[in-house]
mmCIF file of the C-alpha atoms, coordinates in Angstrom:
data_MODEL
# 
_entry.id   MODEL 
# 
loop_
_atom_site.group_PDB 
_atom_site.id 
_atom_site.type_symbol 
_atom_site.label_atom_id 
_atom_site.label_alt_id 
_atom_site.label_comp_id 
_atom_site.label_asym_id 
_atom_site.label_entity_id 
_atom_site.label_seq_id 
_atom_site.pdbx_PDB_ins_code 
_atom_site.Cartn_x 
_atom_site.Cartn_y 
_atom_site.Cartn_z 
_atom_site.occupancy 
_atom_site.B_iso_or_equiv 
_atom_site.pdbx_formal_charge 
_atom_site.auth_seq_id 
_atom_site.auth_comp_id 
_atom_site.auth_asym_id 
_atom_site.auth_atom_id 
_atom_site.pdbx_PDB_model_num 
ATOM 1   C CA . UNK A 1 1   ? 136.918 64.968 45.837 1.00 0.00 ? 1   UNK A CA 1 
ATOM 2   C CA . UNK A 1 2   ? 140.962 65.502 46.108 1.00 0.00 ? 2   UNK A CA 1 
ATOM 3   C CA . UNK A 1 3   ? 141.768 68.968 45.244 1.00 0.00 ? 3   UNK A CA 1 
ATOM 4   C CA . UNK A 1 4   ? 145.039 69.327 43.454 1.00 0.00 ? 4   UNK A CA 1 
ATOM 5   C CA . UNK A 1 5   ? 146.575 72.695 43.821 1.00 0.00 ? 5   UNK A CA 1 
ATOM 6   C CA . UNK A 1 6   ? 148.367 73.366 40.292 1.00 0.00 ? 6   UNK A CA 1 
ATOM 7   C CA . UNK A 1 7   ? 148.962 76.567 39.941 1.00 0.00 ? 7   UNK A CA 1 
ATOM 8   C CA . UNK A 1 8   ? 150.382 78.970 42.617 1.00 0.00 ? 8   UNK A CA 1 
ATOM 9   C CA . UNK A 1 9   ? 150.799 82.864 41.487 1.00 0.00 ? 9   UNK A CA 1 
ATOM 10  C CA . UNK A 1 10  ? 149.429 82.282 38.325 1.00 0.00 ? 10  UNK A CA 1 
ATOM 11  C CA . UNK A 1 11  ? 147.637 85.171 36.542 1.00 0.00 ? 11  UNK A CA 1 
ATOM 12  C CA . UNK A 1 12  ? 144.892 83.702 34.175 1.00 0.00 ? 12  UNK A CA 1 
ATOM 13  C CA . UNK A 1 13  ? 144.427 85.240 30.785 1.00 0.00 ? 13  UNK A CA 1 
ATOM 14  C CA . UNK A 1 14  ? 141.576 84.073 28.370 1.00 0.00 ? 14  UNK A CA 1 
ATOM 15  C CA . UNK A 1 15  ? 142.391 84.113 24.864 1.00 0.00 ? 15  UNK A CA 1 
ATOM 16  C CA . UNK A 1 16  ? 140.862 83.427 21.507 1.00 0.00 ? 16  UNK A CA 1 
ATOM 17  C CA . UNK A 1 17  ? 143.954 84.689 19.890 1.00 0.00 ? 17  UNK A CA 1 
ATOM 18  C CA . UNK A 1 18  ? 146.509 82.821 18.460 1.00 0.00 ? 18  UNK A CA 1 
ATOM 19  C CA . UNK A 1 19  ? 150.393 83.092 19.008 1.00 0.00 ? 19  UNK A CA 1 
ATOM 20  C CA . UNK A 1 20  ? 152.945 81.872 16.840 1.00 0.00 ? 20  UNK A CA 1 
ATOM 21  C CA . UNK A 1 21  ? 154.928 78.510 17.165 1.00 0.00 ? 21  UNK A CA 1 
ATOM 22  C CA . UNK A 1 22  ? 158.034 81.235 17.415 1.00 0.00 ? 22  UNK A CA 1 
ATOM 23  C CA . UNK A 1 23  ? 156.872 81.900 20.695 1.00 0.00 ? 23  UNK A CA 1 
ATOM 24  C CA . UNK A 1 24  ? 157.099 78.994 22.441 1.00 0.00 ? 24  UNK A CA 1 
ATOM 25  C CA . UNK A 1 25  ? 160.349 76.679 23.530 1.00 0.00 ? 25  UNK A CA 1 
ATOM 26  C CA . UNK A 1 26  ? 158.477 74.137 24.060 1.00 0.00 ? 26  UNK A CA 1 
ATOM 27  C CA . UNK A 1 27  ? 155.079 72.544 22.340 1.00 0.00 ? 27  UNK A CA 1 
ATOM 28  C CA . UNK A 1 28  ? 153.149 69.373 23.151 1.00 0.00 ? 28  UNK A CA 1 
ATOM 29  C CA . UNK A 1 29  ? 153.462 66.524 19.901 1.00 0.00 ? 29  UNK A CA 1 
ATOM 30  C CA . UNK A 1 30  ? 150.758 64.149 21.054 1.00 0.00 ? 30  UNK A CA 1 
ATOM 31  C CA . UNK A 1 31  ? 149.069 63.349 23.780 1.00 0.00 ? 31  UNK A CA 1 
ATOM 32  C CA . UNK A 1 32  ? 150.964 62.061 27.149 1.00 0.00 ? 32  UNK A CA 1 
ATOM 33  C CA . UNK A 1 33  ? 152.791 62.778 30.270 1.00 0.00 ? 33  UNK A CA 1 
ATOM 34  C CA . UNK A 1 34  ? 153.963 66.162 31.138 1.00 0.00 ? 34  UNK A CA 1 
ATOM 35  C CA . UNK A 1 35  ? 157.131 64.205 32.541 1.00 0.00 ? 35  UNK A CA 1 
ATOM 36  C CA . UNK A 1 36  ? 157.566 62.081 29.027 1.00 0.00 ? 36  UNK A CA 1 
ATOM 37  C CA . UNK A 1 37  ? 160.208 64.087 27.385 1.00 0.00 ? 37  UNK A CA 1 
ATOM 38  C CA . UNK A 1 38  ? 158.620 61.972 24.067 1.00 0.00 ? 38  UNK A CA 1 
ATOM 39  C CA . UNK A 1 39  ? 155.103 64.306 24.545 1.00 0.00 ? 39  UNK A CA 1 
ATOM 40  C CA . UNK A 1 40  ? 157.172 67.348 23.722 1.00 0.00 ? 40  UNK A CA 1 
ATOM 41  C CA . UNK A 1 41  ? 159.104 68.749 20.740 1.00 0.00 ? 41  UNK A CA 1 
ATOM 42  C CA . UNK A 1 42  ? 162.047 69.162 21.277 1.00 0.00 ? 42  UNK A CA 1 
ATOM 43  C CA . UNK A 1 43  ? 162.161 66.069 22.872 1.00 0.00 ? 43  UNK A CA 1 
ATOM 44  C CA . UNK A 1 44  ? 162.830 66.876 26.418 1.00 0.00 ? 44  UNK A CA 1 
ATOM 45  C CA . UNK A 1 45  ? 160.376 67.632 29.918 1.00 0.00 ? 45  UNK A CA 1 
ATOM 46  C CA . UNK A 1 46  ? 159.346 71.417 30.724 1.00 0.00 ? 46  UNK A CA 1 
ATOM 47  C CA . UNK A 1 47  ? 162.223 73.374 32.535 1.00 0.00 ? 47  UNK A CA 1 
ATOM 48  C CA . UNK A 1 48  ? 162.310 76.864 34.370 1.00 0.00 ? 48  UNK A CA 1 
ATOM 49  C CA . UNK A 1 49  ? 162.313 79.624 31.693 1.00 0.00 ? 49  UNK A CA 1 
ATOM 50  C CA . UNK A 1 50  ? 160.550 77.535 29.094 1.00 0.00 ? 50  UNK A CA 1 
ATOM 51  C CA . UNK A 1 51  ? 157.355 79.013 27.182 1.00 0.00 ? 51  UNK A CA 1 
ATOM 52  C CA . UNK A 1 52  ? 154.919 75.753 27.062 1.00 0.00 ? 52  UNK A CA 1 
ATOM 53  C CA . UNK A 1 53  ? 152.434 75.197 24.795 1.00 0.00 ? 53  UNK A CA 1 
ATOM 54  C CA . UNK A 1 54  ? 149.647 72.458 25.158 1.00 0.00 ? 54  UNK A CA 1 
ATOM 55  C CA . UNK A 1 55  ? 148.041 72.312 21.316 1.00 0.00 ? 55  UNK A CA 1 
ATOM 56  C CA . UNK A 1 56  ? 144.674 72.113 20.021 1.00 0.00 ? 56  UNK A CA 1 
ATOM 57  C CA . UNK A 1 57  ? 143.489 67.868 20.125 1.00 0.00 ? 57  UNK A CA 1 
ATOM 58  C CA . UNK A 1 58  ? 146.401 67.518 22.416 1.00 0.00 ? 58  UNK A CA 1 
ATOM 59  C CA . UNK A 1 59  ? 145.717 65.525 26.180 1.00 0.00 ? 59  UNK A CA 1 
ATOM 60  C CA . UNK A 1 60  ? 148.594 66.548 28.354 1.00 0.00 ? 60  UNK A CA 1 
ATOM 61  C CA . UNK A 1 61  ? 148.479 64.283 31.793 1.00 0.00 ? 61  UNK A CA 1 
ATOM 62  C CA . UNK A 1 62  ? 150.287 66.632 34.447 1.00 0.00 ? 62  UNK A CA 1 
ATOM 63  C CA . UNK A 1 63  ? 152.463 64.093 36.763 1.00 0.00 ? 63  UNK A CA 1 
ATOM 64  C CA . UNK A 1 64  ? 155.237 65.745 38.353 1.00 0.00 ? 64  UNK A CA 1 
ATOM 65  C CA . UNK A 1 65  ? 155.966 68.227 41.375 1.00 0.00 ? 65  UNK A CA 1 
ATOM 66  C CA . UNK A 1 66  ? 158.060 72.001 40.233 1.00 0.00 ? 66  UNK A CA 1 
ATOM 67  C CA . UNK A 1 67  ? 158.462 74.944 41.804 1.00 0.00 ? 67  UNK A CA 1 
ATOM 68  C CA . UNK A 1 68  ? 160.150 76.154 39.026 1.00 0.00 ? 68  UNK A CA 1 
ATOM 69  C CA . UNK A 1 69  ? 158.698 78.611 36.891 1.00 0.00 ? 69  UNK A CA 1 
ATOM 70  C CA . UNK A 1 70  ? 157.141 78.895 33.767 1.00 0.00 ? 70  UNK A CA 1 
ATOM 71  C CA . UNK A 1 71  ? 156.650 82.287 32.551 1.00 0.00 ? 71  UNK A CA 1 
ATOM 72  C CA . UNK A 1 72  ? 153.733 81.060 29.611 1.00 0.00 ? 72  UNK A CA 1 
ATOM 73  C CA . UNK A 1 73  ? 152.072 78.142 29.782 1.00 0.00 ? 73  UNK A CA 1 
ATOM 74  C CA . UNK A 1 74  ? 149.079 78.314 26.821 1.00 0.00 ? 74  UNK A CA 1 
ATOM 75  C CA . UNK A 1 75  ? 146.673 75.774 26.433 1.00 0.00 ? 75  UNK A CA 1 
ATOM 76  C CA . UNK A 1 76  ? 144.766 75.043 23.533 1.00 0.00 ? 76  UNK A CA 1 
ATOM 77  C CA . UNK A 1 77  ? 144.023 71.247 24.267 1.00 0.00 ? 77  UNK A CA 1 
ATOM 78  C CA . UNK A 1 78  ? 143.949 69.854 27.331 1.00 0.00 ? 78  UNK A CA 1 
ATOM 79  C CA . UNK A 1 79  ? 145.628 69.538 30.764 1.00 0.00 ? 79  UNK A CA 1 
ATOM 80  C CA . UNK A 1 80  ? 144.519 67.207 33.622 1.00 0.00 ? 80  UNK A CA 1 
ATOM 81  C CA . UNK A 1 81  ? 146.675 66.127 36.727 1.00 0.00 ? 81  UNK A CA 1 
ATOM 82  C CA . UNK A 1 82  ? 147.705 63.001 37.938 1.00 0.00 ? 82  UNK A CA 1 
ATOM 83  C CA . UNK A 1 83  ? 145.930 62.639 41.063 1.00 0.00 ? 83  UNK A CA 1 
ATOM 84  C CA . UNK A 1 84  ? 148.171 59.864 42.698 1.00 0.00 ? 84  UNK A CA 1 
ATOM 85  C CA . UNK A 1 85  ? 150.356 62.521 44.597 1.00 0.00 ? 85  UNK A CA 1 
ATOM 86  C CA . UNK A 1 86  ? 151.256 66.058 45.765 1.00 0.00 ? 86  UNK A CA 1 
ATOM 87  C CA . UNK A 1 87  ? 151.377 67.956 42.219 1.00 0.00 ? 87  UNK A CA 1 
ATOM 88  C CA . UNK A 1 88  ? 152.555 71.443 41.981 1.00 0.00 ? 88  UNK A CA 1 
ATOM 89  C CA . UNK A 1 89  ? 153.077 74.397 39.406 1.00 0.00 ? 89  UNK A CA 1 
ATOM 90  C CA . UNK A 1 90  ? 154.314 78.145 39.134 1.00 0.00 ? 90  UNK A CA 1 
ATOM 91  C CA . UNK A 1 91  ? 153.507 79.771 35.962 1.00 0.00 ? 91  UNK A CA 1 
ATOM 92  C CA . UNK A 1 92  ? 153.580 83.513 35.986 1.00 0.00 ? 92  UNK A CA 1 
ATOM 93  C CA . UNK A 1 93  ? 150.641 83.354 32.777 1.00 0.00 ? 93  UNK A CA 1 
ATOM 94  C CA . UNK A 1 94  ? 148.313 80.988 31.768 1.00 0.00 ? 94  UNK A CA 1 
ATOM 95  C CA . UNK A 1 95  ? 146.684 81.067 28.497 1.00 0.00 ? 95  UNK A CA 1 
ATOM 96  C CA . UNK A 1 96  ? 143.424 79.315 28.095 1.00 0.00 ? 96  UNK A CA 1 
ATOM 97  C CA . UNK A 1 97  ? 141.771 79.195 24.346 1.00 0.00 ? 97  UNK A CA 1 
ATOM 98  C CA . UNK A 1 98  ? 138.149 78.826 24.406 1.00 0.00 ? 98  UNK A CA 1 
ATOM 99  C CA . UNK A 1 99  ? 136.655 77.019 21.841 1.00 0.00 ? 99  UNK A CA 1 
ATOM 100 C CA . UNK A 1 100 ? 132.867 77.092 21.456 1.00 0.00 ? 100 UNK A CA 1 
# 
C-alpha cells in the first residue's frame, strides 16, 4: 500500500461542533477535484490564507501538490487523495466532524 503524506505540521482537532459558513473563504459545492475551481464556491482552487471547508455529503478528491498553507481546513464530508503522484499539504488545523 502507497502511503501518501498529506498533511505536514498539521495539528488535528476533533469536533462535533459546528462553525458558521462566515468562517470559511472557501466551501466545497459538490463533490470533485480539489484542483476543479467548479467543486468550490466561490468558484476558484484553495490558495494560501484560505479557510477550507469540505461539507457534510460532500467527496472532495485531493489531486494537487502545495506547500502553501492553509490555516483551517474542516471536514465534514470527505477527503481522499489522488494516488497517481507525489501529493502534499500544510494546514496549520484540521477539523474532523465525527458523525456516528
Amino acid at each position: 500500500m502507497k502511503i501518501v503524506r498529506l498533511l505536514l505540521a498539521a495539528l488535528a482537532v476533533f469536533s462535533s461542533g459546528v462553525l458558521s459558513a462566515e468562517s470559511f473563504t472557501l466551501e466545497s459545492k459538490g463533490n470533485g477535484a480539489w484542483s476543479d475551481a467548479a467543486t468550490w464556491k466561490p468558484a476558484r482552487q484553495p490558495k494560501a490564507g484560505d479557510k477550507v471547508h469540505i461539507r457534510s455529503g460532500h467527496a472532495i478528491i485531493y489531486d494537487v501538490k502545495s506547500p502553501h498553507l492553509i490555516p483551517l481546513l474542516h471536514i465534514e464530508g470527505a477527503l481522499a487523495t489522488d494516488t497517481s503522484g507525489n501529493r502534499e499539504r500544510t494546514a496549520h488545523t484540521l477539523m474532523i466532524k465525527i458523525v456516528e
